[in-house]
N, C-alpha and C positions, 0 to 999 in steps of 0.2 A: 600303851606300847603294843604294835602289833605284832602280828605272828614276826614278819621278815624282819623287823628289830631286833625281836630274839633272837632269831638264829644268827644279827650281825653281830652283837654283844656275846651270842654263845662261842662263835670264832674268837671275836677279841680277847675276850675271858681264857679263850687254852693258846692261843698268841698264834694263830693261824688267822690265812686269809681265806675271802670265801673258794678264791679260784682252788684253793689247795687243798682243801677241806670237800669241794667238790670232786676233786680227782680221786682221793684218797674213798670218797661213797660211792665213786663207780657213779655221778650226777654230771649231767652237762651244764659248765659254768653258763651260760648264755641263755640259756634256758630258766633257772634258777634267779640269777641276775635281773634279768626279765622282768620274774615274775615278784621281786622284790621293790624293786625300780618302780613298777606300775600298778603297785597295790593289789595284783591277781591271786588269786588262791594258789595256795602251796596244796600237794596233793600230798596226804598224809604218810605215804610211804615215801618219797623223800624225807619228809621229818625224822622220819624212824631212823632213817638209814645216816642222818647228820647226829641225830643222838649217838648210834652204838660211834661213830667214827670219833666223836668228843666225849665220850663215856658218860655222857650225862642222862639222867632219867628223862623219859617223856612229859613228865608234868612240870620240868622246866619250859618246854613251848606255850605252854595252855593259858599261862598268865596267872594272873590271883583272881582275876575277877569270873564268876560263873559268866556262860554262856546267855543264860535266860534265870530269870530272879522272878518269884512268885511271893505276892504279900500278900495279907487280908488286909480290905479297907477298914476290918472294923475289928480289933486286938480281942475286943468282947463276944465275938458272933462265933461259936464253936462249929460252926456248918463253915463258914470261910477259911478259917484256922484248918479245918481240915482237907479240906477245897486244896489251899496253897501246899498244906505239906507233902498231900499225894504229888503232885504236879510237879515239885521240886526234887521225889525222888526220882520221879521217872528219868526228868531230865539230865540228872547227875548218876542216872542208870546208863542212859542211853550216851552220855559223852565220856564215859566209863574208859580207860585204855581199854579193856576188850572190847567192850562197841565200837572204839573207833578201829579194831583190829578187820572187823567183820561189814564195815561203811566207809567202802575207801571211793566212790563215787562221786566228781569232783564238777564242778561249773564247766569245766575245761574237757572231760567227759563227756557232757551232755551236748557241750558245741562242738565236737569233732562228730557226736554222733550226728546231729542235724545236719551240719555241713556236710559230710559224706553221703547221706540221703535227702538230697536239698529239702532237708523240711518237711516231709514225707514219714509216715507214722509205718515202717520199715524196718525190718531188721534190730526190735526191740523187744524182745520178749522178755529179757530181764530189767529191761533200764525203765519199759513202761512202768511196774511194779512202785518206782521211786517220783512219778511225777503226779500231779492232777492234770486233768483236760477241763477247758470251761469255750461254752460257745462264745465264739467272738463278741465282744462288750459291744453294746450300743449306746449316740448317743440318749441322756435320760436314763439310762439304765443306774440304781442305787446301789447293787454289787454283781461282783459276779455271777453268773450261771452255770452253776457245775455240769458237766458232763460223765467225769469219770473218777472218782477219788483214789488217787495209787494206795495201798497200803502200805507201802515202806513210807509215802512219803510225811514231810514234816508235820501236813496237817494232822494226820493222824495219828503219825507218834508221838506226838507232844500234847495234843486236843482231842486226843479219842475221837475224832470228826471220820469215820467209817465208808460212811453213808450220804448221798447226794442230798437226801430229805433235812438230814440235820446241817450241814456246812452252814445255810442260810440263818439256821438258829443262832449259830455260834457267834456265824460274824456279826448281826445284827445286836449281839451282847456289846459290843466295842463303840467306844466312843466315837461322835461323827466325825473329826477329826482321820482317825483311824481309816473307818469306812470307806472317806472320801478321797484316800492318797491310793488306796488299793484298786478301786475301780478307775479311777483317773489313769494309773500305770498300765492297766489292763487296753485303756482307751490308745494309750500312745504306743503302746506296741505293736498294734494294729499295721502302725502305717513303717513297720523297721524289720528289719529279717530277725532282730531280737532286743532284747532289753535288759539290763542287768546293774540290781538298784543294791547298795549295801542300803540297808533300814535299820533305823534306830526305833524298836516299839517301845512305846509307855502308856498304855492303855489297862481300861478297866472291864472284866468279862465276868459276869454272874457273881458280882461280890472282891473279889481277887485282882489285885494288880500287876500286870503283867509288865515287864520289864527288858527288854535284851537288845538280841543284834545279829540277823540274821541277811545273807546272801540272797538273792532272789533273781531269777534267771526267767524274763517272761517271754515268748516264742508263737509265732501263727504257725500253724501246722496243718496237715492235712491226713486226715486218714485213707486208707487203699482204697476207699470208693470217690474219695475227692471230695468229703467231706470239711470243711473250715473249721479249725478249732484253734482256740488257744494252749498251748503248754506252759504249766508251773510248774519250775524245780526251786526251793530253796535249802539251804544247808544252815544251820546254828556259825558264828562266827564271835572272834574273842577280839575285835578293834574296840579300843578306848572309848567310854561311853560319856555324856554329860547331862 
């Protein structure tokens, strides 16, 4: 069940409708509706704000199932065992209600912000902080080419991926499979003002099986000198997995 399920069932469940339910959080039904209808990301302060108006706690939205799931391939390898368990606090560190109180930066965000500076690396002083840059993908190229790794962003809050030198490391731990749908997405962006894949990952990195579901937002861009680059944003996301 996804997020916009919940909050229909969370309506149904207190015998309100969504239009009333929006009136009553101060949210614009149309809006909302929208973004239910067509599968878009809810931006986490609406959520909050349908919570207090249905008095229901926030980790009714969240679902039961985690964002991202870390295994060891091997129950016996105490180097994986430990691999997995750091990685699974962080993760359920960082989707934490405080975290998400202090990470309200949303897909929807990122494309008002492009659209408003047609794609021009402009007027971001905080929002760069939450993306990577990679130079435009070629074809033959086997993954990306980082250019810039944000610190806020997913790579590195989830993968301790810092640094331009390691990204390469990391992603080449992943299955080819893996490999090949990431640089392929990067190929087709190229030719679109943007791209925006929900991803289902199950792949294997340094021992540890990696598991989730995360938003991925891909973008050509240009920096103040007229520079070509690619931009990546993705966010952790809670749709039903198989």
């Amino acid at each position: 069940m996804d997020l916009g399920d919940l909050i229909l069932n969370a309506c149904k469940s207190r015998r309100q409708s969504l239009a009333a339910v929006c009136k009553v959080s101060g949210l614009r039904y149309s809006t909302l509706h929208s973004q239910i209808s067509n599968k878009r990301e809810i931006p986490f302060s609406s959520v909050d704000r349908i919570a207090k108006t249905l008095n229901l706690p926030l980790s009714y939205f969240s679902g039961d199932a985690p964002a991202m799931t870390f295994d060891p391939v091997s129950t016996s390898n105490k180097d994986q065992i430990e691999t997995a368990r750091l990685l699974s606090d962080l993760v359920n560190k960082q989707t934490s209600a405080k975290s998400i109180y202090n990470y309200q930066l949303s897909i929807d965000d990122m494309l008002d912000w492009l659209i408003a500076n047609n794609s021009q690396l402009v007027n971001c002083k905080e929002l760069i902080e939450w993306v990577n840059l990679y130079l435009p993908a070629k074809p033959g190229d086997l993954t990306p080419t980082p250019y810039r790794i944000g610190p806020k962003s997913l790579t590195s809050k989830y993968f301790g991926v810092f640094k331009i030198e390691t990204y390469k490391e990391v992603l080449n731990t992943y299955d080819e499979d893996a490999q090949r749908e990431i640089i392929e997405a990067h190929l087709e962006c190229a030719s679109k003002p943007y791209l925006i894949t929900d991803k289902r990952i199950n792949t294997v990195s340094n021992g540890v099986r990696i598991r989730g579901t995360y938003r991925r937002l891909l973008a050509p861009v240009k920096d103040v000198e007229g520079k070509k680059l690619t931009l990546g944003f993705s966010k952790l996301t809670h749709f039903p997995r198989t």
